[in-house]
C-alpha positions in Angstrom: 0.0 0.0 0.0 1.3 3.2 -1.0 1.1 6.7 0.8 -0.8 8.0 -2.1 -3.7 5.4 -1.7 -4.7 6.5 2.1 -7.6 8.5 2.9 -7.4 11.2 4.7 -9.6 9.6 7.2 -6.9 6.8 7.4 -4.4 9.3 7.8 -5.6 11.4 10.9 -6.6 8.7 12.7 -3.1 6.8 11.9 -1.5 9.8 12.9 -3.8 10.4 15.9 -3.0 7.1 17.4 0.7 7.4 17.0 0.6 10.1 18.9 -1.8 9.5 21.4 0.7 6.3 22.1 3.7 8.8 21.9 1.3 11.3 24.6 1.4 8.1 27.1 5.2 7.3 26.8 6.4 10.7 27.0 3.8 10.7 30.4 5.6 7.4 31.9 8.9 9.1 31.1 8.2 11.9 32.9 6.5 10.2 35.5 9.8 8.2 36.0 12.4 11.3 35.6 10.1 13.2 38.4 10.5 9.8 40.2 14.3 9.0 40.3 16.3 7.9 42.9 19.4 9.7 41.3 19.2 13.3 41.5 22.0 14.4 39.0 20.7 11.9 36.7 18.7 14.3 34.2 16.9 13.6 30.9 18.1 15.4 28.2 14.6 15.3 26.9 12.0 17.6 28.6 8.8 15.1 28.9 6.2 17.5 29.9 5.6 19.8 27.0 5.9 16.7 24.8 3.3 14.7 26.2 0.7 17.9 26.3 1.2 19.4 22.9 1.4 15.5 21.3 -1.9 14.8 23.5 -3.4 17.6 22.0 -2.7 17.3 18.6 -3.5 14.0 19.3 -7.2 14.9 20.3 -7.5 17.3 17.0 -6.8 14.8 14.7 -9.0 12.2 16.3 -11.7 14.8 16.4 -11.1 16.0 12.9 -10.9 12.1 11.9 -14.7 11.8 13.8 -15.8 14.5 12.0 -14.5 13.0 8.7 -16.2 9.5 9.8 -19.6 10.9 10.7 -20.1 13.3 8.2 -20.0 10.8 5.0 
């Protein structure tokens, strides 16, 4: 299957899902760096803002792939 021969109902809700997964690890890494035993041990990556903004995006393309869905 080719990228041309999506729809773009297949694509937001493929790309909703990836990043509602991506919203949940970025949230369990977060969780853990907030949770370490090792003070000086930081993550280079800031978990936080990732999580919301992908969570959000996340929620817009589901929507917009809902809208898609129940509008044909």
């Amino acid at each position: 299957m080719m990228f041309d021969d999506l729809t773009p109902l297949q694509l937001l809700v493929g790309g909703g899902v990836f990043l509602l997964a991506l919203s949940a690890l970025a949230g369990w890494r977060d969780r853990r760096n907030l949770r370490r035993a090792d003070l000086d041990r930081v993550s280079l990556i800031n978990w936080r803002p990732l999580s919301a903004i992908s969570l959000m995006v996340a929620i817009v393309a589901l929507s917009a792939a809902a809208h898609l869905w129940f509008s044909a």
